[in-house]
C-alpha positions as CSV (number, residue, x, y, z in Angstrom):
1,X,-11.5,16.2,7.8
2,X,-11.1,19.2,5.9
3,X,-7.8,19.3,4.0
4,X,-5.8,21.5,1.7
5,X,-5.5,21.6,-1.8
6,X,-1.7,22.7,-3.2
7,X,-0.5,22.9,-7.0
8,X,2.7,20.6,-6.7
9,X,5.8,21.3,-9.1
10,X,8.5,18.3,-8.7
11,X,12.0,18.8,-10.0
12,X,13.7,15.7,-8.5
13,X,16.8,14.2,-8.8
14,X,19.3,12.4,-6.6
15,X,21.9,14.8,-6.3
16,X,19.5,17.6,-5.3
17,X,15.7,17.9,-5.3
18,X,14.0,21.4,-6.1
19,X,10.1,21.7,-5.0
20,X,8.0,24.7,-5.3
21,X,4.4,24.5,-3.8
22,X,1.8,27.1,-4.8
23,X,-1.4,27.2,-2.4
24,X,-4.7,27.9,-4.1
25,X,-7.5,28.1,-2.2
26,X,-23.9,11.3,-0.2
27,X,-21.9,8.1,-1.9
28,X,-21.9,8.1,-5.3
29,X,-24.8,6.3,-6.9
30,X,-24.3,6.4,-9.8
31,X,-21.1,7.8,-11.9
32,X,-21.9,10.2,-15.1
33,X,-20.0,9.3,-17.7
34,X,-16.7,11.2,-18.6
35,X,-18.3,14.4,-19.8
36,X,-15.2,15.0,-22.6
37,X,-15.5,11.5,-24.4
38,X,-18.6,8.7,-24.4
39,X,-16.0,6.0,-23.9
40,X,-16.0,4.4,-20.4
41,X,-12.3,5.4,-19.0
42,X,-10.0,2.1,-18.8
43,X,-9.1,1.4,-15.1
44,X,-5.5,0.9,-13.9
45,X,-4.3,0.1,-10.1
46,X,-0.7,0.3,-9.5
47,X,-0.3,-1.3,-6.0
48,X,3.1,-1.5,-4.7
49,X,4.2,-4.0,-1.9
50,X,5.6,-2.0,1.4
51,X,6.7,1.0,0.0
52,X,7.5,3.6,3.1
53,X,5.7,7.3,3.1
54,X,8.8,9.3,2.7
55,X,10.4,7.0,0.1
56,X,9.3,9.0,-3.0
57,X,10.9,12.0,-4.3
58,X,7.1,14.0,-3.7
59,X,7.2,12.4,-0.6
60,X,11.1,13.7,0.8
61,X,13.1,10.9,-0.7
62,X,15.9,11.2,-2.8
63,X,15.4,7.9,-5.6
64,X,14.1,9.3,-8.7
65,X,10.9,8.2,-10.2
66,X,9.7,10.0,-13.0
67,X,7.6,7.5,-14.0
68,X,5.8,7.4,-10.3
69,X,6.3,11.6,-10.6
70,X,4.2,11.7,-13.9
71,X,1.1,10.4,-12.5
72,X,1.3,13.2,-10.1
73,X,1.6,15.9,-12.6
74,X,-1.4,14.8,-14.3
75,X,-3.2,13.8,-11.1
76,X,-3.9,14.6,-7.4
77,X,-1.3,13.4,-4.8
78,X,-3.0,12.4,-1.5
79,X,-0.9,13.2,1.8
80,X,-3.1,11.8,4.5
81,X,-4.5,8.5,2.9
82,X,-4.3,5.3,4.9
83,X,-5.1,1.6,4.5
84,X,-4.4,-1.4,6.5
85,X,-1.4,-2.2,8.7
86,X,-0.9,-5.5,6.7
87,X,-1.0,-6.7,3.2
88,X,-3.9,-9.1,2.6
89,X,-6.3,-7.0,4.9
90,X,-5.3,-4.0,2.9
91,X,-5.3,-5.8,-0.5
92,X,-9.0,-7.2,0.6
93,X,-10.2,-3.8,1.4
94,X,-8.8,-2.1,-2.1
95,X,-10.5,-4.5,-4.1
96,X,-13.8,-4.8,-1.9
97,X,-14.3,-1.4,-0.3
98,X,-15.6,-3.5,2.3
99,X,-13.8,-2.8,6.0
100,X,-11.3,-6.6,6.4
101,X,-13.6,-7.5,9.3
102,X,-16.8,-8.3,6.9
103,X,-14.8,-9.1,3.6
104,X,-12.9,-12.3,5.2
105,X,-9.4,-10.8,6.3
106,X,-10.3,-10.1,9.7
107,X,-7.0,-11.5,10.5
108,X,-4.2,-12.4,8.2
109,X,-5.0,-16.1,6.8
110,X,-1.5,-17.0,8.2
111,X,-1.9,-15.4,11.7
112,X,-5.4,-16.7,12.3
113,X,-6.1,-17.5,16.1
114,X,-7.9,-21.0,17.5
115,X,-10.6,-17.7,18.9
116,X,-11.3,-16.4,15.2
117,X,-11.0,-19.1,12.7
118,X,-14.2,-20.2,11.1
119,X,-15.5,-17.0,12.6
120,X,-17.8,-14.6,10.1
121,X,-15.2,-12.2,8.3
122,X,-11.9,-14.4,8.9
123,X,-12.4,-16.9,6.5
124,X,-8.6,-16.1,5.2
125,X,-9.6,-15.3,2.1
126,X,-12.1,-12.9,0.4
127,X,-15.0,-14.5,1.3
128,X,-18.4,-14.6,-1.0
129,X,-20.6,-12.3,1.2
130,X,-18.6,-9.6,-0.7
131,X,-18.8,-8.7,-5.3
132,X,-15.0,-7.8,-5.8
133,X,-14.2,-5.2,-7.7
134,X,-13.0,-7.1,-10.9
135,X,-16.1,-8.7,-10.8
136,X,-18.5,-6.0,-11.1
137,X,-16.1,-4.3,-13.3
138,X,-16.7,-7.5,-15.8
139,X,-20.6,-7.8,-15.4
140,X,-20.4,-3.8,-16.4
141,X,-18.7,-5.0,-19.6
142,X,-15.0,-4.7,-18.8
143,X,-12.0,-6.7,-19.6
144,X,-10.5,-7.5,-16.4
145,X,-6.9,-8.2,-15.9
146,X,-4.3,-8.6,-13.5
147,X,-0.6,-10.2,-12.7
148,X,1.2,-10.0,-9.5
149,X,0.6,-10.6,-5.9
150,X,-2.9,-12.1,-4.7
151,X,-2.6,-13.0,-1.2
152,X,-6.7,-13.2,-0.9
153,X,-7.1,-17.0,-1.4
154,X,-5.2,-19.8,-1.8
155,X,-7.7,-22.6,-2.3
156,X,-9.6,-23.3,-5.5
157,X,-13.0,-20.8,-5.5
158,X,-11.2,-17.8,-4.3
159,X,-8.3,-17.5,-6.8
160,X,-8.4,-13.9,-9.1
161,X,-10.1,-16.1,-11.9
162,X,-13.0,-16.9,-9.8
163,X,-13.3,-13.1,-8.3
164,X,-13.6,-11.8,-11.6
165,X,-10.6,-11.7,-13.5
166,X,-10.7,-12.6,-17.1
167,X,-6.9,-13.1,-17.5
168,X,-4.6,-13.0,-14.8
169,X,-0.9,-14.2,-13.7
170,X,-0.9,-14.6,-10.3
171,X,1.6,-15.5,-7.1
172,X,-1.0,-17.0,-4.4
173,X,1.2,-16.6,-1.2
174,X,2.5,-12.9,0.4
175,X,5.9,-12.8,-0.7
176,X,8.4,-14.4,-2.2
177,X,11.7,-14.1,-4.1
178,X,11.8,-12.0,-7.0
179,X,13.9,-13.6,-9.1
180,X,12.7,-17.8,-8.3
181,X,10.2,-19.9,-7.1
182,X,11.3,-19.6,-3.2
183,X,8.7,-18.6,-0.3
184,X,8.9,-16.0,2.2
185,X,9.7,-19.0,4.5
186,X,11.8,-21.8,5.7
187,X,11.2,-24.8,3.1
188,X,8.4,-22.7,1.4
189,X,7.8,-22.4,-2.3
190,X,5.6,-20.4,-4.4
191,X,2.5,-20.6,-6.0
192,X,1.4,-19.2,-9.5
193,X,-1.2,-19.8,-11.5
194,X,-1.5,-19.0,-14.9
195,X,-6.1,-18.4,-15.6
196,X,-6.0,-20.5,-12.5
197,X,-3.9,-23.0,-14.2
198,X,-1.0,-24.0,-12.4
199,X,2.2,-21.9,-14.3
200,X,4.2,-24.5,-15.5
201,X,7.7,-22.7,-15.4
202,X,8.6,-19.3,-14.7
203,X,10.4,-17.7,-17.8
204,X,14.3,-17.2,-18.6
205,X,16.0,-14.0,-16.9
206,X,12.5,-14.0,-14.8
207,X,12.2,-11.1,-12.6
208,X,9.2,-10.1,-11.1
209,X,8.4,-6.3,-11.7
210,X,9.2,-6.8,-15.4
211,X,7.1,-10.2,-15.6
212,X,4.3,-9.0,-14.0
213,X,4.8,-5.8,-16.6
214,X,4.9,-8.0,-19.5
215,X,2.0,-10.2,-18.6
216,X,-0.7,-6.7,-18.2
217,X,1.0,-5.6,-21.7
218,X,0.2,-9.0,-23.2
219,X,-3.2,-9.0,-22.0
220,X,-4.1,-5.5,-23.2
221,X,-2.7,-5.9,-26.4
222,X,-4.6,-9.4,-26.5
223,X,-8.0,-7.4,-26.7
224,X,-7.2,-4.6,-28.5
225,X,-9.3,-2.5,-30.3
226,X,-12.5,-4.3,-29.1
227,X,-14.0,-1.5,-27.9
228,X,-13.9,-2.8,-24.5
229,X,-12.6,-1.0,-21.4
230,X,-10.5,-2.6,-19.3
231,X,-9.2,-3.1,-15.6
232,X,-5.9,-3.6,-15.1
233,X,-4.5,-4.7,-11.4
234,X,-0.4,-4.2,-11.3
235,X,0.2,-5.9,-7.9
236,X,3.8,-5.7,-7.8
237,X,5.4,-7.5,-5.1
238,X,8.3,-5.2,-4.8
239,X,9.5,-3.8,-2.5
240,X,8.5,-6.3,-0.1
241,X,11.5,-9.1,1.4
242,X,13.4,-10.3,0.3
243,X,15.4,-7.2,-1.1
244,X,16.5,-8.6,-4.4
245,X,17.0,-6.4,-7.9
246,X,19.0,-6.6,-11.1
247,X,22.8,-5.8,-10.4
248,X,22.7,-2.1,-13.0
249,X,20.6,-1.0,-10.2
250,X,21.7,-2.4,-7.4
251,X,25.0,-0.5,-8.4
252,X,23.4,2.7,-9.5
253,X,23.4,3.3,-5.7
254,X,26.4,1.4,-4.5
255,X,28.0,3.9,-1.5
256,X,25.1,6.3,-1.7
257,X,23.6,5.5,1.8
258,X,27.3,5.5,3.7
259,X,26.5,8.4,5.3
260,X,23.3,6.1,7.3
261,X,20.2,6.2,8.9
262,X,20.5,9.0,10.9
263,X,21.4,11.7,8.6
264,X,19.2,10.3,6.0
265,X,16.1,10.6,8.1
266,X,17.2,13.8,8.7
267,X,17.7,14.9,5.4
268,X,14.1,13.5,4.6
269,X,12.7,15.0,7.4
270,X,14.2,18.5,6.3
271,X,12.9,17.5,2.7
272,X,9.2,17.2,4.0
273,X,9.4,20.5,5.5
274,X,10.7,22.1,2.3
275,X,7.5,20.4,0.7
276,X,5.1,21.7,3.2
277,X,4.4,17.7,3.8
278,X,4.6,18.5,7.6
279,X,4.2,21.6,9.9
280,X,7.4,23.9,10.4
281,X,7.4,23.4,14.0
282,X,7.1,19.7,14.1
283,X,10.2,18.9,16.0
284,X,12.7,16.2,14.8
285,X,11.6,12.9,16.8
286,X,13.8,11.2,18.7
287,X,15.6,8.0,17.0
288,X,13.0,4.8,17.8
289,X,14.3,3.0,21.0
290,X,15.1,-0.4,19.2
291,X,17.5,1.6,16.3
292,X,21.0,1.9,17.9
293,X,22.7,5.0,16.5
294,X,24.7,4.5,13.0
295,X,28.0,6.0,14.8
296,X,27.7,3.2,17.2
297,X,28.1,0.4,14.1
298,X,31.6,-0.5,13.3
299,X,32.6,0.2,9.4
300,X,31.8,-3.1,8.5
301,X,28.4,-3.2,9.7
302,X,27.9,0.3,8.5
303,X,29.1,-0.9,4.6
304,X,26.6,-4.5,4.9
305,X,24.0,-2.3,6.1
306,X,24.2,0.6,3.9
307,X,24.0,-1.9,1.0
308,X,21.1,-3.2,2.0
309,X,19.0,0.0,1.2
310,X,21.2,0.0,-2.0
311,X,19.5,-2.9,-2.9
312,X,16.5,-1.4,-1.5
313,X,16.5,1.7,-3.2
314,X,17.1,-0.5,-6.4
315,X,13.8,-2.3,-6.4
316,X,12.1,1.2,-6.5
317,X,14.1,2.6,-9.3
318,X,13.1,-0.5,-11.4
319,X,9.9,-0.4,-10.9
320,X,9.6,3.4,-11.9
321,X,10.9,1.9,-15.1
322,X,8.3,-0.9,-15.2
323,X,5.6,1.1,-14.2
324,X,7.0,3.6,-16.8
325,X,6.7,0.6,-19.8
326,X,3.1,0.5,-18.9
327,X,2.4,3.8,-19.1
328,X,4.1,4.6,-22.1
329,X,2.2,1.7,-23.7
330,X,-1.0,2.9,-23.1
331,X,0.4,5.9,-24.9
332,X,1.8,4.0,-28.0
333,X,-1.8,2.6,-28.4
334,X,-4.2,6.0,-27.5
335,X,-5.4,5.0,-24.1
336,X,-3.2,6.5,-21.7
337,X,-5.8,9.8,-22.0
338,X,-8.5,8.1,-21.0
339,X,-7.4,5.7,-18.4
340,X,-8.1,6.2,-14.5
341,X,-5.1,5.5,-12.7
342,X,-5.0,4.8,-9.0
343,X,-1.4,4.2,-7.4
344,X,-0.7,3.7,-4.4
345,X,1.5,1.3,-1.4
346,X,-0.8,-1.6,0.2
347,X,0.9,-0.5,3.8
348,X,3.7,0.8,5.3
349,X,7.2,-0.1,4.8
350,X,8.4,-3.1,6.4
351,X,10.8,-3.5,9.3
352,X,9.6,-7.1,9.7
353,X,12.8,-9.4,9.9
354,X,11.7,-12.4,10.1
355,X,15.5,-14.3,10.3
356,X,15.6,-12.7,13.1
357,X,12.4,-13.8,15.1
358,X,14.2,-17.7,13.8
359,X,17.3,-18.2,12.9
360,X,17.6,-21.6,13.5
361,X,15.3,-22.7,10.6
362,X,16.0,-19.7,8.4
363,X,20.0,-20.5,9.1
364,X,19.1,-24.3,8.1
365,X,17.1,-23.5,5.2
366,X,19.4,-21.1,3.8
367,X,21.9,-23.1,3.7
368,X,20.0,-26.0,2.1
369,X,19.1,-24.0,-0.7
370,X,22.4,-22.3,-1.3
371,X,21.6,-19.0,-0.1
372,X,24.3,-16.5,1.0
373,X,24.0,-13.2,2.5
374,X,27.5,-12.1,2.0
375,X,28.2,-8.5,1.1
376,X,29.0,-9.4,-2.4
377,X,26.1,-11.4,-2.9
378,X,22.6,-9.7,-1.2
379,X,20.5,-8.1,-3.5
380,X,21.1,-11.3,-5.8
381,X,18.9,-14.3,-6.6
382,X,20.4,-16.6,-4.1
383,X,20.5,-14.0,-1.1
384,X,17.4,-13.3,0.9
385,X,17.5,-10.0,3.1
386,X,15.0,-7.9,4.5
387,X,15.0,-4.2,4.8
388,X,14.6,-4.2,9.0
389,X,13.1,-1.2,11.7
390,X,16.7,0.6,11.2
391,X,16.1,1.6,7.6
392,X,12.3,1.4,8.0
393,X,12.3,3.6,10.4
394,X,13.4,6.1,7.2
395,X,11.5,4.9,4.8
396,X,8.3,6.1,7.3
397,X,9.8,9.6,7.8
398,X,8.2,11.5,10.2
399,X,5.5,8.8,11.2
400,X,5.6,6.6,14.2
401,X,6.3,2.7,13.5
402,X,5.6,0.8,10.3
403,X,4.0,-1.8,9.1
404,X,1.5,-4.4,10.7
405,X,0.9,-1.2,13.3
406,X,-2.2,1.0,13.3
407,X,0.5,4.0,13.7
408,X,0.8,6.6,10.8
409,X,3.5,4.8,9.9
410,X,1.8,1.4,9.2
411,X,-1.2,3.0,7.5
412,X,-0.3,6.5,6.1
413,X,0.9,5.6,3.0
414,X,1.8,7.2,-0.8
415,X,-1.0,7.4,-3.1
416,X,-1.9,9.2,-6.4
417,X,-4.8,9.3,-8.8
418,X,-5.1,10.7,-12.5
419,X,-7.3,10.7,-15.2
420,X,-5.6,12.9,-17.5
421,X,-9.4,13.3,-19.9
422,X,-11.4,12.7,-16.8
423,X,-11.2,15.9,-14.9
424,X,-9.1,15.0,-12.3
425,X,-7.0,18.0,-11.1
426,X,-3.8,17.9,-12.5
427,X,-0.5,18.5,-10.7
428,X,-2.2,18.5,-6.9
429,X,-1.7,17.6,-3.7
430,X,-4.2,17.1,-1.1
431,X,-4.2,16.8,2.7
432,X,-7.5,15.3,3.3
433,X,-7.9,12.4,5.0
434,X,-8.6,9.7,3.0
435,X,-9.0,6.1,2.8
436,X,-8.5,2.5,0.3
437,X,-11.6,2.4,1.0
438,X,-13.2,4.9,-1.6
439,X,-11.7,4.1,-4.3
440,X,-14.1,1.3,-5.1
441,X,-16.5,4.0,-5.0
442,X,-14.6,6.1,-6.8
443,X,-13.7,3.6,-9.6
444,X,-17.6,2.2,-10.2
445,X,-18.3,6.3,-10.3
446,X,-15.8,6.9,-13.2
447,X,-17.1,3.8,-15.0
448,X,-20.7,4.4,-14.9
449,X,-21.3,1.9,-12.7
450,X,-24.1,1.7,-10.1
451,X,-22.9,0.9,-6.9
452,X,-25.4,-2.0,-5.5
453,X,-27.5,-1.7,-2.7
454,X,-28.6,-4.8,-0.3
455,X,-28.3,-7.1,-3.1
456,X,-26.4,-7.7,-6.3
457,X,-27.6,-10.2,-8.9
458,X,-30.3,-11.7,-6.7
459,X,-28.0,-12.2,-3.6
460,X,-27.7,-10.2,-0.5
461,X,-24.9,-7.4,-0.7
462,X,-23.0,-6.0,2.0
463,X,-22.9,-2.2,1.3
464,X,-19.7,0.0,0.7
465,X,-17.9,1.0,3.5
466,X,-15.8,4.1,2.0
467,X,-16.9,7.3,0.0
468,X,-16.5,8.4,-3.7
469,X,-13.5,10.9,-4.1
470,X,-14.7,12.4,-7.5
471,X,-15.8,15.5,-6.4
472,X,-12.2,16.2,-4.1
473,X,-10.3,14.9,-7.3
474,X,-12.4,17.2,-9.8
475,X,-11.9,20.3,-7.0
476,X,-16.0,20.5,-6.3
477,X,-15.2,19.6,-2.2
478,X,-12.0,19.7,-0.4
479,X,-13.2,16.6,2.1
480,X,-14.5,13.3,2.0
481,X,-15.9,12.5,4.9
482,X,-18.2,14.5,7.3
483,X,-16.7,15.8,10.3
484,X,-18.9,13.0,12.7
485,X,-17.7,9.9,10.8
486,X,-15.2,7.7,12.5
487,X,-13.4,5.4,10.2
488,X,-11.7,2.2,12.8
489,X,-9.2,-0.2,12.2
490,X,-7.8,-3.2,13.6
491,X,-5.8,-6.5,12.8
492,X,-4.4,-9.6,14.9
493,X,-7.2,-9.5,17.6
494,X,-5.6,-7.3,20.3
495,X,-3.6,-4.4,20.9
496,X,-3.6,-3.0,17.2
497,X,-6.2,-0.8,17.1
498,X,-7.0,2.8,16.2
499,X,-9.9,5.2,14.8
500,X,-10.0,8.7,13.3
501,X,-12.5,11.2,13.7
502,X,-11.7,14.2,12.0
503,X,-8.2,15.5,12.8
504,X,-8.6,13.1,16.1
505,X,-6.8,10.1,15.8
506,X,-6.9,7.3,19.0
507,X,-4.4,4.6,19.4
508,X,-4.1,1.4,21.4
509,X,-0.6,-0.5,20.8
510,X,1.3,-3.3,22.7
511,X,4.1,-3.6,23.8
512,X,6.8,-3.0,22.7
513,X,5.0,-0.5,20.4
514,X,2.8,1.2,23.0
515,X,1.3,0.3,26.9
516,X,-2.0,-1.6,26.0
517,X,-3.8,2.0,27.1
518,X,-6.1,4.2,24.6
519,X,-3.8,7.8,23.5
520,X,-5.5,10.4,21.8
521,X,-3.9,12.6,18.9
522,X,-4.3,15.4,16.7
523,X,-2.9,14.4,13.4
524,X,-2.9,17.9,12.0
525,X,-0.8,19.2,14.4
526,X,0.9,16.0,15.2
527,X,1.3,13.6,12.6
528,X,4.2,12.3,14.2
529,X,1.6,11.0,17.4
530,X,4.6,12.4,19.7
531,X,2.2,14.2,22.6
532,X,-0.5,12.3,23.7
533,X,-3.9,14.5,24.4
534,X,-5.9,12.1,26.6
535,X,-5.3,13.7,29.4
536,X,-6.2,16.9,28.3
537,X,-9.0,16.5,26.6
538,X,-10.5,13.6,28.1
539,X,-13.9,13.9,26.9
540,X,-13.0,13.7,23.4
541,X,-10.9,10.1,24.6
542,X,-13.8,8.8,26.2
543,X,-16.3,9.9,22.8
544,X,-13.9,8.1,20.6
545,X,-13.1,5.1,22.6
546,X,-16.8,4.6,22.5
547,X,-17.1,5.2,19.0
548,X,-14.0,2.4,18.4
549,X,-16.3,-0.1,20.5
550,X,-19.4,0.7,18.7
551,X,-17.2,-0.1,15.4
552,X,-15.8,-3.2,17.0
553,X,-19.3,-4.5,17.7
554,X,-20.7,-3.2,14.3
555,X,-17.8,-4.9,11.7
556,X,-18.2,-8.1,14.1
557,X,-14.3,-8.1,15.4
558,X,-13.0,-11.1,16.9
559,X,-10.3,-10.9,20.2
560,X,-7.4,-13.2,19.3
561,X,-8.1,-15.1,22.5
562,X,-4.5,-16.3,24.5
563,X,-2.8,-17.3,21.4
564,X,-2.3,-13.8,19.2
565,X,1.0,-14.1,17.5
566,X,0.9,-10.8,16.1
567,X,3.7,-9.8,13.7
């Protein structure tokens, strides 16, 4: 899994984006200390809900971040990092570096078959086998913080104030409206707890990058000047469904995605090639089978439809500002320098539509509750949209699929890391393969943190899954992982799964996203996983297809049984 190392230069805005890309050439125990200060390094995770591979400027889109684009110029830039298919396995696995299967997310808590529940690792929540990261980051001495999106627990032992977080503002469920207290679904509402208090009212002109932004401010400034450290977990629910934003944004880019799907991908895909993202001869893929061709829309449909990634493009831009009021905080009080940020999306972007899958309840709903998806009106507090496979099917520029599939597309995502005193090379980009994973690893390294071994605190500890990236982020190694370790994955029980071995990749999808069979792919050559290898190099199918069951039997997966609803 050897990979690359480039010095990345972005220029970026959305008129015209300039790139220039210069090529230069066991497990952590225990982390030294940050050898330019004797201060532990505060810890920040910027987790951002759904957020497609090509949607950043760095990445070949066209909606400026600067704010996003400054972690990247102080830090390293990660092109081949992956996590799960689905948000709460992925948001287990962040904050566990424990593979879903052990930590209690096996499955989705929602999608949970009669065949798994009450089974070992799908609990539907983060389970107590496994020390969150919060957790040791407090017994190390840490403030712990962290306001957003939980989605790891929704009954009383498992909420962020009993996984270690000292303060925390917190929406229980997986999504939600941005701007109220509506669910994801029909006759839903949402939960949020307040220290694990429930919140008694959300606040005036409430909207929830900024809130969630306010609340990490308050609680930093709460402790300030302590001489604590501190761990602060930004899990923004944006830019997962429903598409809402404030209206200056939403207008900002009113008329700038008329020209459609097609030709954006395309101009994406042209983008990435600029940026050396993907290989020169990769050819353009063929549209997916289920996106009909813009041309083939009539005007109206064109207009509803290129709002919606108006609106889409919206939440992003806000968020760069948010996430921008955080950093420039951290400035305003002298710890920006000496804080370890991590940023990065929990999964692929969405093209999930769940009005479509029932539009009986969500028809009767909607209209209960007053909302209307009129062209005037999505993007506003009482519309409720979702961003769909057409304009997904952008947003994961050049991969295959998007979220809730093992495909590039569902698991490749954005990621960053900087330390601007720590070392961490600044203004990078790497290709190695990497995974969420390592960064508990990495984050209990930069801490000075020991990372436990079969027990922590008198209890029995099940050991790290992923790898410290320290010495690929201080340029000491240009890999993670050795070149015989498979890294699996799998959610909903059947016909979702996939493991990586080096630049091999093998894939088993259902239909309609694949044939129920094993394909074998070379992600180096073919991120895209256009031309299937099995047949060619059989051998190395039938070496990996045993490595996937020896991982299946190892991490204790569970079939779904008959009833697998998938996603």
């Amino acid at each position: 899994m050897n990979g690359k190392i480039r010095r990345l230069l972005i220029i970026a805005t959305f008129s015209g984006i300039s790139f220039i890309g210069i090529s230069i050439g066991k497990k952590v125990t225990l982390a030294q200390n940050d050898s330019n200060t004797n201060k532990r390094p505060n810890i920040v995770i910027i987790l951002v809900d759904d957020l497609g591979y090509s949607d950043l400027a760095m990445y070949g889109g066209e909606v400026p971040t600067p704010n996003i684009d400054s972690l990247a110029k102080s830090g390293m830039m990660f092109t081949n990092f992956h996590t799960a298919p689905t948000c709460s396995p992925s948001r287990a696995m962040l904050l566990s570096g424990v593979d879903n299967h052990r930590d209690g997310l096996g499955n989705m808590e929602e999608l949970l078959t009669p065949a798994q529940k009450n089974k070992p690792g799908y609990e539907g929540y983060l389970n107590k086998q496994i020390v969150p990261l919060p957790q040791m980051l407090k017994d190390a001495g840490y403030h712990t913080y962290m306001a957003g999106k939980w989605h790891l627990g929704k009954e009383p032992g498992y909420h962020p104030a009993d996984r270690g977080f000292e303060q925390s503002y917190a929406m229980l469920q997986g999504g939600g409206s941005h701007f109220n207290l509506l669910g994801e679904l029909p006759n839903s509402t949402l939960t949020f707890l307040d220290n694990d208090r429930p919140a008694k009212t959300l606040v005036t002109n409430y909207y929830s990058s900024q809130f969630y932004t306010d609340k990490l401010i308050e609680y930093i400034d709460k402790n300030k000047g302590d001489g604590k450290p501190f761990f602060a977990y930004a899990a923004y629910q944006a830019v997962h469904e429903p598409l809402q934003a404030p209206d200056e944004y939403i207008n900002k880019y009113i008329g700038k995605y008329d020209i459609g799907w097609d030709k954006l991908r395309q101009q994406r895909f042209n983008r990435q090639k600029q940026l050396g993202l993907i290989p020169d001869y990769l050819p353009y893929p063929a549209r997916w089978p289920m996106v009909p061709a813009w041309n083939s829309l009539t005007p109206e449909k064109q207009k509803y439809n290129a709002k919606i990634m108006a609106v889409y493009s919206a939440m992003l831009d806000d968020l760069d500002h948010h996430i921008g009021r955080l950093i420039d905080h951290l400035k305003e009080i002298g710890q920006y320098d000496n804080t370890v940020f991590v940023f990065m999306s929990d999964n692929g972007a969405s093209g999930l539509d769940f009005y479509e899958n029932d539009k009986p309840s969500y028809d009767a709903w909607f209209k209960n509750v007053g909302i209307s998806n009129t062209y005037d009106n999505i993007g506003k507090v009482n519309s409720y949209i979702s961003l769909g496979l057409n304009w997904a099917e952008v947003s994961t520029t050049p991969l295959l699929w998007s979220k809730a599939r093992e495909a590039e597309g569902g698991t490749r995502v954005p990621a960053i890391v900087s330390y601007p005193r720590g070392g961490v090379m600044p203004g990078m980009r790497t290709e190695t393969f990497a995974h969420e994973l390592d960064i508990v690893p990495t984050l209990l390294g930069y801490a000075g943190v020991n990372i436990p071994g079969d027990t922590y605190n008198g209890r029995p500890f099940i050991p790290l899954d992923g790898h410290s990236m320290r010495p690929l982020l201080e340029g000491k190694t240009d890999h993670i992982y050795k070149a015989n370790e498979a890294i699996g994955q799998e959610v909903f029980g059947t016909g979702n799964n996939a493991l990586v071995l080096g630049d091999w990749k093998i894939l088993l999808l259902a239909p309609p996203w694949g044939d129920n069979k094993w394909h074998l792919y070379n992600l180096r050559m073919d991120p895209r996983e256009l031309n299937d290898l099995a047949g060619v190099y059989p051998e190395q199918l039938k070496k990996m297809v045993a490595l996937y069951d020896k991982y299946a039997k190892e991490k204790g997966i569970v079939p779904a049984g008959t009833n697998n609803p998938g996603v």
